[in-house]
ROBALUM-599585 format. One record per residue (C-alpha): x, y, z; residue in three letters. Coordinates in Angstrom, 3 decimals. Layout:
BEGIN
<X X	Y Y	Z Z	zapa ALA>
...
END
This chain:
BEGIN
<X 0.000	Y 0.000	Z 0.000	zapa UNK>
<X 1.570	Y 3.442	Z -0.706	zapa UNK>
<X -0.014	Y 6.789	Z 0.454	zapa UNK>
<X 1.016	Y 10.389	Z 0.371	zapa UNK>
<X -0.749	Y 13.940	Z 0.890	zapa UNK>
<X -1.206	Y 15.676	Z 4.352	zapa UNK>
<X -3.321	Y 11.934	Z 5.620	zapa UNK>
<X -4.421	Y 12.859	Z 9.291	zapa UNK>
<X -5.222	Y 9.377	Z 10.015	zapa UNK>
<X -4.721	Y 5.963	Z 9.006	zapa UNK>
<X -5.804	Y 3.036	Z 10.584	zapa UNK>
<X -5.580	Y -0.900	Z 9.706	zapa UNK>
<X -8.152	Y -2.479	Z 11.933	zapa UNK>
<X -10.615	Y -5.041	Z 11.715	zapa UNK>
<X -8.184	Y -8.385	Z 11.586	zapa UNK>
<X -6.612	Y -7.556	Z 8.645	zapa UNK>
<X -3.678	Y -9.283	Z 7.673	zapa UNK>
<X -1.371	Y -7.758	Z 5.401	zapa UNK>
<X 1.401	Y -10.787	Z 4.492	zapa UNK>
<X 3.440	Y -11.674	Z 1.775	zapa UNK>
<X 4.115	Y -8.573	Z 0.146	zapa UNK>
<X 7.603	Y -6.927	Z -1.232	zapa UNK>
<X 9.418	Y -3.684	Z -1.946	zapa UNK>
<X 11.673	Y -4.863	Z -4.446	zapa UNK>
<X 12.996	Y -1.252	Z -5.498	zapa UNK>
<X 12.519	Y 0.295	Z -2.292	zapa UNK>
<X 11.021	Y 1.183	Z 0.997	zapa UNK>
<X 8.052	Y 0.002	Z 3.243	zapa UNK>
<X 7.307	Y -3.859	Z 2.260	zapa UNK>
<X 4.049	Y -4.053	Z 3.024	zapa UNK>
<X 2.752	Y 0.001	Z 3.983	zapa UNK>
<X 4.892	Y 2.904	Z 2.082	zapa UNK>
<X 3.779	Y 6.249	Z 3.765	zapa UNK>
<X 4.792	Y 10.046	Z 3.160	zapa UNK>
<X 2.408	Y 12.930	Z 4.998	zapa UNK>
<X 0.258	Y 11.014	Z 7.449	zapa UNK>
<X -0.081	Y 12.240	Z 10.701	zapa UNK>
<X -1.298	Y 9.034	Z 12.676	zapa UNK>
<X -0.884	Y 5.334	Z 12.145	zapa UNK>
<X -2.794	Y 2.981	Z 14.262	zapa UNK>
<X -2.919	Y -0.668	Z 13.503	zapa UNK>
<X -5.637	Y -2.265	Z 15.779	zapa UNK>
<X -7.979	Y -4.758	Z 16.134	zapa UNK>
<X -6.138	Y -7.974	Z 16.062	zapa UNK>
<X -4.311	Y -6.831	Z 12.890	zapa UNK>
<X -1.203	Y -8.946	Z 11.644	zapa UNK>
<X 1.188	Y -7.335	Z 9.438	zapa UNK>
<X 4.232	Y -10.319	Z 9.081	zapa UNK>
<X 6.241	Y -11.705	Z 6.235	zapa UNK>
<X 6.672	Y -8.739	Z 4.218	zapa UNK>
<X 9.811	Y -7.727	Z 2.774	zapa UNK>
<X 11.732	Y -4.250	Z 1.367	zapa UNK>
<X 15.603	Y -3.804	Z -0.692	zapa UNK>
<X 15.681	Y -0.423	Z 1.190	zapa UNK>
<X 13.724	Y 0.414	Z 4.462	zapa UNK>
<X 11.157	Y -0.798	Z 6.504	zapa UNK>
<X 10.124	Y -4.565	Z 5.893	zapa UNK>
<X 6.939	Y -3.758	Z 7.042	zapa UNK>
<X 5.875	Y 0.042	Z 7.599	zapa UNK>
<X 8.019	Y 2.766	Z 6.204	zapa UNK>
<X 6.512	Y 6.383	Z 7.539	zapa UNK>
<X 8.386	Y 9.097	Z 5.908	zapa UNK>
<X 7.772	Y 12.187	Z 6.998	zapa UNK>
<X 4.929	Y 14.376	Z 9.162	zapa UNK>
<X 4.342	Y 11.261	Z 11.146	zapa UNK>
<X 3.299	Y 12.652	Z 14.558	zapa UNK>
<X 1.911	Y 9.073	Z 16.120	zapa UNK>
<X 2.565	Y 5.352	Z 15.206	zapa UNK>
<X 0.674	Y 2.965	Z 17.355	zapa UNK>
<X -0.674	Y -0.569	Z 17.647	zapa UNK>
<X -3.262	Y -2.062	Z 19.972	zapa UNK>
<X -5.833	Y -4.210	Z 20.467	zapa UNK>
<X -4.029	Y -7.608	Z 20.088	zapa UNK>
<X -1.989	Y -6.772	Z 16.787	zapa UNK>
<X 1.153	Y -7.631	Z 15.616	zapa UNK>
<X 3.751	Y -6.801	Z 13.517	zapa UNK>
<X 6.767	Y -9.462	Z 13.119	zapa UNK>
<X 9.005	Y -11.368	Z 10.873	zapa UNK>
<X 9.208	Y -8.200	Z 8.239	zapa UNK>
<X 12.466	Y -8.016	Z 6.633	zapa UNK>
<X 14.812	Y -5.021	Z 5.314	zapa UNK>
<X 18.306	Y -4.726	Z 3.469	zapa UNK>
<X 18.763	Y -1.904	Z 5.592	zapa UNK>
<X 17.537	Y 0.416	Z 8.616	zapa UNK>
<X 17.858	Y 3.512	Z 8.670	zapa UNK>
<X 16.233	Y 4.430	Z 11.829	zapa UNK>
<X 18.428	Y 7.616	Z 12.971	zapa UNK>
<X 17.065	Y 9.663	Z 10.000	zapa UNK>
<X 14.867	Y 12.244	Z 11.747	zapa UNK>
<X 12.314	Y 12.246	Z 9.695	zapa UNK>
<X 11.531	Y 8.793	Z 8.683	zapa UNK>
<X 10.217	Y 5.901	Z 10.874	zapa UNK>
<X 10.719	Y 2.195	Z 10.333	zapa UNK>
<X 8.971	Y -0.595	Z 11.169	zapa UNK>
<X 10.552	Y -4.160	Z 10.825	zapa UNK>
<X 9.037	Y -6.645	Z 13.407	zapa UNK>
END
């Protein structure tokens, strides 16, 4: 999923599962995000086997990102990245 342009809020809720997926030429494996204020995944979400070249095997949040949160059961794990980068300042990473 990729999204971009002043978002206030995201959420993935609702037991969604969000596996298998791949960044081949780039960031965020599963969830590639630019401009969005607040991520929540809740609701017995599972975000896990997803993959990136770059950043962020799971969730890459680049820029504006105010909150990142998960409740409610959910989990992120087993997410793989060539790389983190997570002491850029404006970018956050998610991996597990």
């Amino acid at each position: 999923m990729y999204a971009s342009g002043n978002i206030t809020a995201l959420t993935i809720d609702g037991n969604s599962v969000i596996s298998g997926n791949g960044a081949d030429g780039g960031n965020g494996g599963a969830i590639c995000l630019n401009y969005v204020a607040n991520l929540t995944v809740d609701g017995n979400s599972k975000i896990s086997g997803n993959r990136a070249n770059a950043s962020g095997g799971a969730i890459r949040v680049q820029f504006g990102v105010q909150s990142f949160t998960v409740k409610g059961g959910s989990v992120i794990s087993n997410n793989t990245a060539a790389y983190n980068d997570a002491s850029s300042s404006h970018s956050t990473y998610a991996q597990q």
